[in-house]
C-alpha positions as a printed NumPy array, in Angstrom:
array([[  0.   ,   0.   ,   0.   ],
       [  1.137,   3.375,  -0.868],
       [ -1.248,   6.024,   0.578],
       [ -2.73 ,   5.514,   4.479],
       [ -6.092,   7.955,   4.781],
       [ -7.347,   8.958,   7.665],
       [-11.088,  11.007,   6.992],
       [-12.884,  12.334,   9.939],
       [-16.28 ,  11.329,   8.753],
       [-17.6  ,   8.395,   6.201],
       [-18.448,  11.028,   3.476],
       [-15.481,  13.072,   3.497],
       [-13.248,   9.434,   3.556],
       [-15.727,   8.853,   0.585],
       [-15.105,  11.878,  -1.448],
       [-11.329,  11.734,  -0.638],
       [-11.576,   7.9  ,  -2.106],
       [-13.548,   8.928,  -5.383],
       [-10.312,  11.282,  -6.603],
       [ -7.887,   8.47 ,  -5.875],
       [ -9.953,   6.41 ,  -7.919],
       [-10.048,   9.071, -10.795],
       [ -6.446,   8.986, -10.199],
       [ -5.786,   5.536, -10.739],
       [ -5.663,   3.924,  -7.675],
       [ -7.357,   1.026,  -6.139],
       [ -8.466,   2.321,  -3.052],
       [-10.746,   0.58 ,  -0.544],
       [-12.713,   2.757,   2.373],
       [-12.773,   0.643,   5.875],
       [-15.438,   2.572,   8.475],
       [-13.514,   3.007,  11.782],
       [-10.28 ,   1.096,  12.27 ],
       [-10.361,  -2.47 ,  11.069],
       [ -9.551,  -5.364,  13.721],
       [ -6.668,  -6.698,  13.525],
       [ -6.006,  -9.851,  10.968],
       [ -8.651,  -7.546,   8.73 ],
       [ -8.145,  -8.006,   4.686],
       [ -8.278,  -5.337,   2.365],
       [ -7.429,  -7.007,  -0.758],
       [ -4.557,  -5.409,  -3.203],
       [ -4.685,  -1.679,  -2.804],
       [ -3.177,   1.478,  -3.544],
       [ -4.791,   3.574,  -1.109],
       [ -6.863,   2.661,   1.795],
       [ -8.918,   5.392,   3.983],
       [-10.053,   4.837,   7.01 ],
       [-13.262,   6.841,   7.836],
       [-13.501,   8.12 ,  11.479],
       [-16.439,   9.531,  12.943],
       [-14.111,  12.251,  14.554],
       [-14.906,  16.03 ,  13.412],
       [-17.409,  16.788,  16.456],
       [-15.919,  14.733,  19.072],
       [-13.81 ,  16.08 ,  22.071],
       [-10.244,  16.621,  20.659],
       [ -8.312,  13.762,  23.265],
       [-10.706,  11.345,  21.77 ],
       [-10.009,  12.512,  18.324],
       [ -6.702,  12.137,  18.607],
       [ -6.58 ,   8.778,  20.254],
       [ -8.902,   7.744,  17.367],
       [ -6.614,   8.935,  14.737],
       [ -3.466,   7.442,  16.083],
       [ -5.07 ,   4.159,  16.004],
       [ -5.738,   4.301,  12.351],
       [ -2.226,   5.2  ,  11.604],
       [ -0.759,   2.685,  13.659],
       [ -2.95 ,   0.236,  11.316],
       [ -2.325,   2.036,   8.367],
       [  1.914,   1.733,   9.409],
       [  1.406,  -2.402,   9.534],
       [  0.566,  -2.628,   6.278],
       [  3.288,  -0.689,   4.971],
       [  2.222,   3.009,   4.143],
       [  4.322,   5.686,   2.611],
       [  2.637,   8.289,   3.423],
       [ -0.206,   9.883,   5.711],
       [ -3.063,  11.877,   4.746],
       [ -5.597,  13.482,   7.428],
       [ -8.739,  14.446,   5.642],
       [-11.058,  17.02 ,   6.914],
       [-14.087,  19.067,   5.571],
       [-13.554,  21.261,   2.978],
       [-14.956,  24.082,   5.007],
       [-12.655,  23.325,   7.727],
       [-14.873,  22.28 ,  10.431],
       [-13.819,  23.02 ,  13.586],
       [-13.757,  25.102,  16.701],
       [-10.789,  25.966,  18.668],
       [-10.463,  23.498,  20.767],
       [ -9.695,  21.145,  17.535],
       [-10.448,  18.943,  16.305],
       [ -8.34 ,  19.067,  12.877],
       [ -4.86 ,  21.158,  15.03 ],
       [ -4.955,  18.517,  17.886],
       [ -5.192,  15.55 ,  15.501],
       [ -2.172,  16.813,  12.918],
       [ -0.009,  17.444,  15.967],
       [ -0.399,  14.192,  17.333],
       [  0.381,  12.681,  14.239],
       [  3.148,  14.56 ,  13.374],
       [  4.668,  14.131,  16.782],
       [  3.933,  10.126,  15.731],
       [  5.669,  10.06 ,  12.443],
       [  8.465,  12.437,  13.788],
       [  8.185,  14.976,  11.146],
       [  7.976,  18.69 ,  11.893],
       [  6.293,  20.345,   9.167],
       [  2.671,  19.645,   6.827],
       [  0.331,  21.235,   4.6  ],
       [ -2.992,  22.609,   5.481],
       [ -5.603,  22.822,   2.462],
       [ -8.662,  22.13 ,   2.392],
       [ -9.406,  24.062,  -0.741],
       [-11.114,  22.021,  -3.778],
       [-11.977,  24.587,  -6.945],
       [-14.415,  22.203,  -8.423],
       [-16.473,  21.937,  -5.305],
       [-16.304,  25.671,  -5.11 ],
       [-13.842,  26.049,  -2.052],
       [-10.756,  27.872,  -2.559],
       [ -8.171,  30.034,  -0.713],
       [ -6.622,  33.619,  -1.236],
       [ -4.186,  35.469,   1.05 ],
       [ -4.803,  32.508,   3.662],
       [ -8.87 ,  33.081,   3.764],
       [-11.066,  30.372,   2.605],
       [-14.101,  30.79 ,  -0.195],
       [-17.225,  29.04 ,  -0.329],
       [-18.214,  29.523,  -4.02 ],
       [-17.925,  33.862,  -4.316],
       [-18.757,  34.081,  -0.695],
       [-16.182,  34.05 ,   2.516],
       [-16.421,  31.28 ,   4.95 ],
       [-17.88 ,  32.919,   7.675],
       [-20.508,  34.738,   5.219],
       [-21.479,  31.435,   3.717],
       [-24.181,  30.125,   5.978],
       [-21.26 ,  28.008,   7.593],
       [-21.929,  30.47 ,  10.347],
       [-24.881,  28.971,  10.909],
       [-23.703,  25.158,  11.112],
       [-25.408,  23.625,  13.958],
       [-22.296,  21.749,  15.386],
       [-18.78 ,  23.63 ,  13.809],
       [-20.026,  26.894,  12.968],
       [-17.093,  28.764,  10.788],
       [-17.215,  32.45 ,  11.917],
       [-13.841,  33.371,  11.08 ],
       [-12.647,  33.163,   7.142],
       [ -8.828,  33.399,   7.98 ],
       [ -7.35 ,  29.497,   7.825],
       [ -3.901,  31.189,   9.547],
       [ -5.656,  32.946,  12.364],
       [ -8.656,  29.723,  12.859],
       [ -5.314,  27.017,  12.703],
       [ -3.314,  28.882,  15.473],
       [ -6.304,  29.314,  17.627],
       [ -6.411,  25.244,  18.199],
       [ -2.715,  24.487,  17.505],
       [  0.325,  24.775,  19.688],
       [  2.642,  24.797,  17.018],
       [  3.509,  28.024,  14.607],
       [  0.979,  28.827,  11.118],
       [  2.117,  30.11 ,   8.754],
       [  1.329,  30.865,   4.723],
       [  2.159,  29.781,   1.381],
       [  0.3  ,  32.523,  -1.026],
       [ -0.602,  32.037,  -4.556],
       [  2.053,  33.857,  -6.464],
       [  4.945,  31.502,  -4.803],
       [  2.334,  28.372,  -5.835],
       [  1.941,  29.796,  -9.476],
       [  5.552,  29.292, -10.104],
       [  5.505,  25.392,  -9.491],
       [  6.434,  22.698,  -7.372],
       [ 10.366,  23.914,  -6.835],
       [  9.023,  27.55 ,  -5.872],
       [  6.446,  25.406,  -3.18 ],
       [  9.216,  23.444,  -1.731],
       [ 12.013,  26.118,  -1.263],
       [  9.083,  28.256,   0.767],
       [  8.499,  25.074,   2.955],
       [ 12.009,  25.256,   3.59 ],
       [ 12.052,  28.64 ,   3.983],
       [  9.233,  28.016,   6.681],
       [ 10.49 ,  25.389,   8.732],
       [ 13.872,  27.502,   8.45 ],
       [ 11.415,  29.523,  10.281],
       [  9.956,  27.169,  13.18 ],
       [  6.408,  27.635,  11.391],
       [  4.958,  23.705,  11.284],
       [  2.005,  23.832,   9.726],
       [  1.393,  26.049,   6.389],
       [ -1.787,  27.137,   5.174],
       [ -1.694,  27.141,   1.284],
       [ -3.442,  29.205,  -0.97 ],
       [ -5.533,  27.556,  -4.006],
       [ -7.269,  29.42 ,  -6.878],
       [ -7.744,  26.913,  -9.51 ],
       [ -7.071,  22.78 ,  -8.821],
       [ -4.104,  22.754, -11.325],
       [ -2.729,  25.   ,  -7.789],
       [ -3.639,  21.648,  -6.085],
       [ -1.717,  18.977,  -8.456],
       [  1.023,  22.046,  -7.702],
       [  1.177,  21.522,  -4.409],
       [  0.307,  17.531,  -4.322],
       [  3.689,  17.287,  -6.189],
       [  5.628,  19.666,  -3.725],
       [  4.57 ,  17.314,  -1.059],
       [  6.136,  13.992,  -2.023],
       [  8.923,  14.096,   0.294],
       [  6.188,  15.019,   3.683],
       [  5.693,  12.148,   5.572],
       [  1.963,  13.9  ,   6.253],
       [ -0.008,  15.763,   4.51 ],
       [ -3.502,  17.72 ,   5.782],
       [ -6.503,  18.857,   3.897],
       [ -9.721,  18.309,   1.884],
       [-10.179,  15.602,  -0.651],
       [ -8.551,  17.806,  -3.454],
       [ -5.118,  17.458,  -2.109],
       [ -5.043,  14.44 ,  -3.273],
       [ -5.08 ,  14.645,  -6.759],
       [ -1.388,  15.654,  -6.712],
       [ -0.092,  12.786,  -4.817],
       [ -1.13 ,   9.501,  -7.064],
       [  1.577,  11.036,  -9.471],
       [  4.479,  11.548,  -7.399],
       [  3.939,   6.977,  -6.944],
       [  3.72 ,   6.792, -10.676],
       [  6.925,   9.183, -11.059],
       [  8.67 ,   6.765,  -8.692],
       [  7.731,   3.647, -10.302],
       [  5.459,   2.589,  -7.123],
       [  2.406,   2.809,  -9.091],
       [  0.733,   1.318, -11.929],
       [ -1.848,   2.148, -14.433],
       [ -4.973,   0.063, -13.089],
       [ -8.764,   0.19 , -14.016],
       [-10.06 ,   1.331, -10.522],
       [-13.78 ,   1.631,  -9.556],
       [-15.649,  -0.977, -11.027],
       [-18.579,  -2.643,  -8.544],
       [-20.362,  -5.438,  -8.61 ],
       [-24.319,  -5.415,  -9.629],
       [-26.549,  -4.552,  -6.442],
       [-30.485,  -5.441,  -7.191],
       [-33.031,  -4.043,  -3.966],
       [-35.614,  -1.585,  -2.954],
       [-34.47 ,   1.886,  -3.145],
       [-34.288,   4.344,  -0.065],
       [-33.076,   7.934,   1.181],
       [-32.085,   8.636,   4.238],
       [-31.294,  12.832,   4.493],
       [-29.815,  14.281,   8.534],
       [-28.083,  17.267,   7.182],
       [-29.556,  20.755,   7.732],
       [-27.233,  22.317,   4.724],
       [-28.311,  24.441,   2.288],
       [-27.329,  22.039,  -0.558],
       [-29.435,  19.111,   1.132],
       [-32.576,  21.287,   1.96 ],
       [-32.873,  22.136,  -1.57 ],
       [-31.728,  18.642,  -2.374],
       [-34.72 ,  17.647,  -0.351],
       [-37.432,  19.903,  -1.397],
       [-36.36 ,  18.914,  -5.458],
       [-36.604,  14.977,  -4.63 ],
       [-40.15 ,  16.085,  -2.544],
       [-41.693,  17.321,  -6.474],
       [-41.078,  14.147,  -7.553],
       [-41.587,  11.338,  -4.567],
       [-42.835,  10.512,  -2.003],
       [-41.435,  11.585,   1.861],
       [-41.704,  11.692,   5.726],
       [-40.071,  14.492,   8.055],
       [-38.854,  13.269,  11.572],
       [-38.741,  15.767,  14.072],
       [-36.453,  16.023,  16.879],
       [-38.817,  17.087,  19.372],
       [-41.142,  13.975,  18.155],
       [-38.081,  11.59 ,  18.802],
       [-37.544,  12.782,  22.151],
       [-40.593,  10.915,  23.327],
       [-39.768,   7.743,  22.161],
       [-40.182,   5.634,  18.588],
       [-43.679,   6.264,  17.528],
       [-42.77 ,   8.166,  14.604],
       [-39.656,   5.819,  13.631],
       [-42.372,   3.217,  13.042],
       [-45.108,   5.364,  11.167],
       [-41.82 ,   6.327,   9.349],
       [-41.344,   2.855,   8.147],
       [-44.954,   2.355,   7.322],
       [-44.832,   4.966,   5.398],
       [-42.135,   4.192,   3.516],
       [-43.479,  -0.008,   2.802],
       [-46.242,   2.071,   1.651],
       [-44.207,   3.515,  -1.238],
       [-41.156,   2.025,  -1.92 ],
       [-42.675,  -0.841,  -4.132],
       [-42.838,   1.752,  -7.143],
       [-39.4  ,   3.511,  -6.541],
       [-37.757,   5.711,  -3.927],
       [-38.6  ,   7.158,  -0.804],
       [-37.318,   9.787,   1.469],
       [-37.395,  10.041,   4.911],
       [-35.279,  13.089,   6.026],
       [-34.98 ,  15.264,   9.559],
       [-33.555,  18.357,   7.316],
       [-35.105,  21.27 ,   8.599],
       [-33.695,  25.2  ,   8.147],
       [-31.616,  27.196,  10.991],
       [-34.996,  28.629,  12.212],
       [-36.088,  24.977,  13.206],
       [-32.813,  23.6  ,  14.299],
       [-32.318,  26.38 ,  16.773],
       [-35.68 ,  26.063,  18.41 ],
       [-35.133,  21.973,  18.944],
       [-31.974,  22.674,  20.207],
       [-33.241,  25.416,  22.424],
       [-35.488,  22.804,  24.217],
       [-33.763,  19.854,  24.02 ],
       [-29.815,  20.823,  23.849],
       [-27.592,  20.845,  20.565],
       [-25.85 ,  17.601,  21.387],
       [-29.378,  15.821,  22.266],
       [-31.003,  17.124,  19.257],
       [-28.38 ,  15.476,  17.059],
       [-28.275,  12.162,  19.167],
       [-32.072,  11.774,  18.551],
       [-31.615,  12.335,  14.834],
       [-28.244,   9.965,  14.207],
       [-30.024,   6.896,  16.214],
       [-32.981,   7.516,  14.369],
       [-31.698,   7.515,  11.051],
       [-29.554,   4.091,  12.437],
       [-32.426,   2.527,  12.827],
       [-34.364,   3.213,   9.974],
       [-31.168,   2.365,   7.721],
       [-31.681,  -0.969,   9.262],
       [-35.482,  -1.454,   9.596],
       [-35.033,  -0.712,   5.937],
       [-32.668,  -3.085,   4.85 ],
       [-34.411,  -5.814,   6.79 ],
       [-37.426,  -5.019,   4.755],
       [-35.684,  -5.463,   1.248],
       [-33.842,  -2.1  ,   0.957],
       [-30.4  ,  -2.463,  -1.231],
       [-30.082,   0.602,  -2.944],
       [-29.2  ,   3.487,  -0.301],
       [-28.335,   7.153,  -0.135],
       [-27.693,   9.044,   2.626],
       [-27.132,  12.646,   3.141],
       [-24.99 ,  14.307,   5.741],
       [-21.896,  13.474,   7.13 ],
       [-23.184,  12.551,  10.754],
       [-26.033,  11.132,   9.056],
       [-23.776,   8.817,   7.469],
       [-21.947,   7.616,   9.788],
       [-24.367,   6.747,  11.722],
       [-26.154,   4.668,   9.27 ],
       [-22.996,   2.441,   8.102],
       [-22.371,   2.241,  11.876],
       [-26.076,   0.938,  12.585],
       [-25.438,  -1.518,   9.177],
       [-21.918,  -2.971,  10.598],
       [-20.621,  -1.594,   7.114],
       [-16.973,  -2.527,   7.864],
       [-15.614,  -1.279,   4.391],
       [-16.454,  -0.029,   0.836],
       [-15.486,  -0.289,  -2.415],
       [-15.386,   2.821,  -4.352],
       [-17.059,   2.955,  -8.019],
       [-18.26 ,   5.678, -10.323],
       [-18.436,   9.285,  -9.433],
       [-22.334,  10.628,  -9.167],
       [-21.507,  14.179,  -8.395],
       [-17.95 ,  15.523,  -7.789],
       [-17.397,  14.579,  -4.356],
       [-19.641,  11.969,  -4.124],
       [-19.062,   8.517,  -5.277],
       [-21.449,   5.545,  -6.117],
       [-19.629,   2.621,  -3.315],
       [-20.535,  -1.091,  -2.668],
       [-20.207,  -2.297,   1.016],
       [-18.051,  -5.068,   1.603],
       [-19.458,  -8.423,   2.644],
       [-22.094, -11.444,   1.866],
       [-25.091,  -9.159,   1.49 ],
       [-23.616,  -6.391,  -0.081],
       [-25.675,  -3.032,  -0.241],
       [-24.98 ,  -0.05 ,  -2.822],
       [-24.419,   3.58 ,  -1.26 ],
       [-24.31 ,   6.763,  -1.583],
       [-22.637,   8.447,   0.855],
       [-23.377,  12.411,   0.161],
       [-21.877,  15.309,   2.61 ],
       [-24.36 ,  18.213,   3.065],
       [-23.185,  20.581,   1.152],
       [-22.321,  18.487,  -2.001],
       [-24.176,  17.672,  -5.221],
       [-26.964,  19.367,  -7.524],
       [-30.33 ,  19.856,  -6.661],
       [-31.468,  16.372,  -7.727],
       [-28.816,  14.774,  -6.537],
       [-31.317,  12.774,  -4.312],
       [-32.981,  11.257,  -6.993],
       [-30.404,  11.15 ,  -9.736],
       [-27.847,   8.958,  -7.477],
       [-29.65 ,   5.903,  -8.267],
       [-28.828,   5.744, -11.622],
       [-25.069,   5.402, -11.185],
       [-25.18 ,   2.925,  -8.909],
       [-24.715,  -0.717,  -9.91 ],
       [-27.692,  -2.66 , -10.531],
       [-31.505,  -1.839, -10.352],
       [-34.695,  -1.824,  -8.334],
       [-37.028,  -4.43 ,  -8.926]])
């Protein structure tokens, strides 16, 4: 194995595994840390999703380490730490506390620190991080009900929940290539700065920078650092030219499962609501028990015989803040990620094959509910967002969709790149 991953949520580990597909490499996606004695088969890359973003920081990091100590045993050359593309995170961590620990692991003193992606509409000038035309903090990140991103400024956001010096690599000294990159890293750590913020305008910036990495034993960011790195293997000799992503046929019932209160997935949502049928869960209705998990479910054996259905807790910032207000932020989530667990698996049980899921939290919970110990990464639906096959004797197709990725039918266009059919 060449690359170790380490995502801190399934559909970030998901999106980071669909470019090293494109790339050329067979990559495989485990969810959590595999047990020991675990096969992965013949792979280029493996990434090992965490469910880490929103967790306290010591149990981050003791998370993390554990997936690089795996990722070490099977021999690979170098670490990535993948993190949202918006940089969620407060500052008490989680993504500074997890980078230092592995740094201080792999005995290296310096990384990169880009989460930028052009083609999903993040990018990075002077150190401050774009969402489309619109700053971070002016985004509606603001709003996010767990990480909200009020600052814009990657330097100033870093130092607040590192120990170790930030510092910035700006976009003329990236437009002059890969040698210009690596004598400002040197220049840096000349400098005692550790971790650098890099600016990225354009994702030819990004293949830039993947290349000025080769020689860092650990590299931080989104999913679109990676499409520099495959190449520096292949320039070595490490890596071949394989035909990576094909997935077996999955036949089944068809389902969607939607937790994230982005903008993306709201519209997402009311799109996929023109055209099937669907059931809102509410938090406040969960707090007093399963009642409306089960009228849920008979809602959707009602209507899943003739195609889709959705069953979604998406709700705008208006509605989120007034569950939370009576029932706590952290106990307003918990109601909605057990919920969606066990409808992924009520589901399944009841003929369900075909799956998509929206939200990173959402996610996770629902391959953690299915015992979904690893994936195998196909076809690209929407950039970011991959059509995957789980791993095991009863196989089920996913779709694995962050919040704020994919077009407005997205919901109901996913089923068409995944393997197989309905019924």
């Amino acid at each position: 194995m060449l690359l170790g991953c380490i995502a801190d949520d399934s559909t970030g580990a998901t999106d980071l595994a669909a470019v090293l597909v494109q790339e050329g490499m067979r990559t495989v996606q485990t969810i959590g840390v595999p047990e020991p004695g675990t096969e992965t088969g013949e792979v280029d890359a493996l990434v090992v999703a965490l469910k880490s973003r929103s967790i306290p920081a010591a149990d981050a990091v003791r998370q993390s380490l554990q997936a690089l100590r795996f990722l070490q045993e099977r021999g690979a050359r170098q670490i990535l730490f993948k993190y949202c593309s918006t940089f969620d995170s407060t500052p008490d961590g989680n993504i500074g506390p997890v980078a230092e620990a592995l740094l201080k692991e792999l005995g290296a003193d310096l990384t990169m620190v880009c989460p930028a992606y052009p083609t999903l509409q993040r990018s990075i000038f002077r150190g401050h991080l774009f969402v489309g035309d619109k700053l971070l903090s002016e985004s509606g990140m603001e709003k996010h009900p767990l990480n909200p991103m009020t600052d814009s400024d990657l330097v100033r956001v870093m130092a607040a929940q590192s120990r170790q010096k930030v510092g910035l690599i700006r976009y003329d000294i990236v437009h002059q290539g890969a040698a210009a990159v690596r004598a400002r890293m040197e220049e840096l750590r000349g400098q005692g700065i550790v971790h650098l913020v890099t600016d990225v305008t354009d994702d030819q910036d990004l293949r830039i920078l993947g290349e000025a990495a080769a020689d860092l034993k650990l590299v931080t960011g989104g999913s679109g650092i990676a499409l520099g790195l495959p190449e520096n293997f292949r320039r070595q000799g490490q890596l071949g030219h394989h035909q990576a992503g094909i997935l077996p046929d999955v036949d089944g019932l068809e389902a969607v499962l939607a937790g994230s209160c982005s903008v993306a997935t709201r519209g997402q949502v009311a799109d996929f609501k023109n055209k099937r049928p669907a059931f809102q869960l509410d938090p406040q209705s969960l707090s007093d028990g399963d009642a409306q998990i089960e009228q849920a479910l008979a809602f959707a054996q009602e209507h899943m015989q003739d195609g889709p259905v959705l069953l979604y807790a998406s709700a705008d910032p208006a509605e989120v803040s007034a569950a939370q207000a009576i029932l706590g932020r952290d106990r307003a989530g918990e109601l909605v990620e057990r919920a969606m667990g066990l409808l992924a698996t009520s589901l399944v049980e009841r003929g369900v094959r075909r799956l998509v899921v929206a939200g990173g939290e959402t996610s996770g919970a629902v391959v953690a509910a299915l015992k979904v110990s690893a994936l195998r990464i196909g076809e690209k639906i929407d950039p970011g967002v991959p059509a995957t096959v789980s791993v095991g004797e009863r196989p089920l197709a996913l779709a694995l969709k962050s919040g704020n990725f994919g077009t407005p039918d997205f919901l109901s266009k996913a089923f068409g790149f995944m393997p197989g059919r309905r019924p």
